[in-house]
C-alpha positions as CSV (number, residue, x, y, z in Angstrom):
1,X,-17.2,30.3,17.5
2,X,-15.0,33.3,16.5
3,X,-12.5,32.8,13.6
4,X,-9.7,32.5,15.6
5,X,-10.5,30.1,18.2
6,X,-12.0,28.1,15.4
7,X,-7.8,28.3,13.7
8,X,-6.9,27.4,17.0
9,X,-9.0,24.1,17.1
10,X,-7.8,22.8,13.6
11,X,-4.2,23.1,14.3
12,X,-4.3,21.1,17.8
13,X,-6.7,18.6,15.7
14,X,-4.1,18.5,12.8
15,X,-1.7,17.7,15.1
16,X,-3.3,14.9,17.1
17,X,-4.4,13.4,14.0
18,X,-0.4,13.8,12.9
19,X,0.8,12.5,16.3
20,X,-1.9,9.4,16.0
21,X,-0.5,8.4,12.9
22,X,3.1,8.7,14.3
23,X,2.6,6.6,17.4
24,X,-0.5,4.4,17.0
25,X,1.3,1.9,14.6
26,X,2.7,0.4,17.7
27,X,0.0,0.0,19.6
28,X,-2.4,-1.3,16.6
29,X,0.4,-3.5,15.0
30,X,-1.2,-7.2,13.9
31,X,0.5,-10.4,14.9
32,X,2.4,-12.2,11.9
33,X,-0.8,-14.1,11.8
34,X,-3.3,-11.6,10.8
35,X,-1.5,-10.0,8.6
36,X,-0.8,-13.5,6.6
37,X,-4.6,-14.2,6.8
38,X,-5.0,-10.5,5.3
39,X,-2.5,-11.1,2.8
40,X,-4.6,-14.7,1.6
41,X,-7.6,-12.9,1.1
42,X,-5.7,-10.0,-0.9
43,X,-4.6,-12.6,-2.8
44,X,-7.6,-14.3,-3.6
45,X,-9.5,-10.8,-4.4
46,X,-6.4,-10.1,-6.7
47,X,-7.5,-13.4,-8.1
48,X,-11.2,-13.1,-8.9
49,X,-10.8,-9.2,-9.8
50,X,-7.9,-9.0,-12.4
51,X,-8.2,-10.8,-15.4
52,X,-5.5,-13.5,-15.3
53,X,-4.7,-12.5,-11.8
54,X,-3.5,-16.4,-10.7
55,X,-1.2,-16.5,-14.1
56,X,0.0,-13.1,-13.6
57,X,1.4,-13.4,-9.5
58,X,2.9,-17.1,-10.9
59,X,5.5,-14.6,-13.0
60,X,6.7,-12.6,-10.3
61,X,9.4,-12.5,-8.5
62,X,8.0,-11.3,-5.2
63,X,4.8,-9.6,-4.6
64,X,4.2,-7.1,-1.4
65,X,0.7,-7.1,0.0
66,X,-0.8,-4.4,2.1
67,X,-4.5,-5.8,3.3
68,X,-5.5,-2.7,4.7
69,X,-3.8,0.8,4.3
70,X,-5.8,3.3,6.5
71,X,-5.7,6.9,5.2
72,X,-7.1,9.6,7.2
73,X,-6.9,13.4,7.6
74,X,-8.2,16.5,8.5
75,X,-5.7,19.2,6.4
76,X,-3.1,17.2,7.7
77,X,-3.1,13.4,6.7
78,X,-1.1,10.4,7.3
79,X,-1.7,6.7,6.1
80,X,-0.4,3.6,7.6
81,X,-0.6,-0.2,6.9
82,X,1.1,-3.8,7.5
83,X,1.6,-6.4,5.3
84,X,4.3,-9.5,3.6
85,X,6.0,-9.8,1.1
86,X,5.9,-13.5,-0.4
87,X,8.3,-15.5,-2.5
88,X,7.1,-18.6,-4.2
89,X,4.0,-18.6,-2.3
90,X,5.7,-18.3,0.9
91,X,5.9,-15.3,3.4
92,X,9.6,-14.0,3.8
93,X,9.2,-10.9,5.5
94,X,7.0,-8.2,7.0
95,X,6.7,-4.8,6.0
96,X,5.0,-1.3,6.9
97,X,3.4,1.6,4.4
98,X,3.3,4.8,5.8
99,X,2.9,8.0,4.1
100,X,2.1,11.7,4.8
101,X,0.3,14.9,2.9
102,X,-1.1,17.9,3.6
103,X,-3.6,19.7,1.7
104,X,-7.5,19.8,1.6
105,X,-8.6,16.0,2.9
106,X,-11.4,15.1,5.5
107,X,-12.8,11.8,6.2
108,X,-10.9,8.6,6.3
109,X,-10.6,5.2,3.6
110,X,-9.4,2.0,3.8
111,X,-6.9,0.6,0.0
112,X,-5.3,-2.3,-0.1
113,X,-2.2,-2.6,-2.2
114,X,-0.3,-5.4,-4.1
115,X,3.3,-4.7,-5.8
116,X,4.3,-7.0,-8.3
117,X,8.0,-7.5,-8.5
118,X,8.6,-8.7,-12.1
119,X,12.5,-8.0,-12.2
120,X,14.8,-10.2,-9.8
121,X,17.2,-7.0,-9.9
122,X,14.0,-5.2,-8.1
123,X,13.0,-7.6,-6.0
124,X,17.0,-7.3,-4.8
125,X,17.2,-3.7,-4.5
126,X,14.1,-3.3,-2.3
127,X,14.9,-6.3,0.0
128,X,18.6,-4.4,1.0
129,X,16.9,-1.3,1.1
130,X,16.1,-0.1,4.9
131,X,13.4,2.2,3.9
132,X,12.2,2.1,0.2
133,X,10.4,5.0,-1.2
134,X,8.2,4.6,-4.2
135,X,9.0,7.4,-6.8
136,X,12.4,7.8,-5.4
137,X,14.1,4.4,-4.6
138,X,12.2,2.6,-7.6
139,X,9.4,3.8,-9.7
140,X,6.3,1.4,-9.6
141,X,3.6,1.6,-12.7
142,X,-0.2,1.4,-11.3
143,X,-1.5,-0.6,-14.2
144,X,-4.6,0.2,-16.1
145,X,-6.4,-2.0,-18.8
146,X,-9.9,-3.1,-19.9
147,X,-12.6,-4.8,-17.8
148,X,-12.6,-8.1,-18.4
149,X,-9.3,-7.9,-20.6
150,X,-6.4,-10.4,-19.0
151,X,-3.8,-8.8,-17.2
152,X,-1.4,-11.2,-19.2
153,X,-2.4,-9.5,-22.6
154,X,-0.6,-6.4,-21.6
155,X,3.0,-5.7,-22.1
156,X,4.3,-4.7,-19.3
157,X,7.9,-4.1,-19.4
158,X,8.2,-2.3,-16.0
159,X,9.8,-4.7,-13.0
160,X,7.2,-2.9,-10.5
161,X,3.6,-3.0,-11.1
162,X,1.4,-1.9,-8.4
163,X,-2.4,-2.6,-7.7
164,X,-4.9,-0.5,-5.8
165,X,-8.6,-2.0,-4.4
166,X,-11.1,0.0,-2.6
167,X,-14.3,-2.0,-1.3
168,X,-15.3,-0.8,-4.1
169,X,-13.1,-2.9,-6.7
170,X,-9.7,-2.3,-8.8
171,X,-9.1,1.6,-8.7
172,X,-6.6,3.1,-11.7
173,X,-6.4,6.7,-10.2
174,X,-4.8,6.1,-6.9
175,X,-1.3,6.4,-6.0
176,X,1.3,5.4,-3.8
177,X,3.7,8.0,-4.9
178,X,6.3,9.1,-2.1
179,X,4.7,6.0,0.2
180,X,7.7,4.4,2.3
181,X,8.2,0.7,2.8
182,X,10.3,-0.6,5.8
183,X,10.6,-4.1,7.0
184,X,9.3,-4.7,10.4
185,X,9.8,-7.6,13.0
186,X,7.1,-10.1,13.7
């Protein structure tokens, strides 16, 4: 395959794969139910995983949970997930992740992500928000201690503390910098 018929191919795939993440939300999107049943097991994962984890969520104000983010990307990447946001134990909304990037990625992986709203004033701001944008509408601190040390030890003076699994466990290094979060309909 010549060079430029090889250019050719990666742009149209870069932009199906941009288009895919764009307008397959819709059609994948989970009933209120599956994403609750996602959100339990989140929860109890957050539970056995972080040190303290029960204790911990008991303090917050809110907490979002995302119990699957799908990232992909081939150059041009896109992520996209659905999940609630719980007060008191209780589901009081529903809300969608979705971010873009460009740069060198290939392959796809699967996160999911729990915020931790520790300030009411927070927990406020993003509620009234109609799209909230970590790093810009509210800063959120991906926390990082010791295995087995509990999370409850740590002095944490942020009001948003983020958590990031893999199937692979707990993961410090990634981010959900410039990721937007807007309520959804269920």
């Amino acid at each position: 395959m010549n060079k430029k018929l090889f250019l050719m191919f990666l742009v149209l795939f870069a932009g199906c794969m941009s288009f895919h993440f764009i307008a397959a939300p819709k059609a994948i999107a989970a009933s209120a139910e599956e994403i609750n049943i996602g959100v339990d097991a989140t929860l109890e994962r957050f539970s056995k995983e972080v040190g303290g984890g029960s204790a911990f969520l008991k303090k917050a104000k809110g907490v979002l949970v995302f119990p699957s983010v799908i990232k992909a990307g081939f150059g041009v990447g896109g992520e996209y997930g659905e999940g609630a946001l719980r007060i008191g134990g209780k589901t009081v909304a529903y809300y969608n992740t979705a971010a873009a990037s460009i740069g060198f990625q290939l392959g796809a992986q699967s996160k999911s992500v729990v915020l931790v709203f520790l300030k009411s004033n927070a927990l406020a701001d993003f509620r009234k928000s109609s799209g909230w944008k970590a790093g810009v509408d509210g800063s959120v601190a991906l926390i990082k201690w010791g295995v087995g040390e509990d999370i409850n030890t740590v002095d944490i003076k942020d009001p948003i503390v983020g958590f990031v699994f893999s199937n692979k466990g707990l993961m410090y290094n990634l981010t959900i910098e410039g990721s937007k979060f807007t309520k959804i309909e269920k």
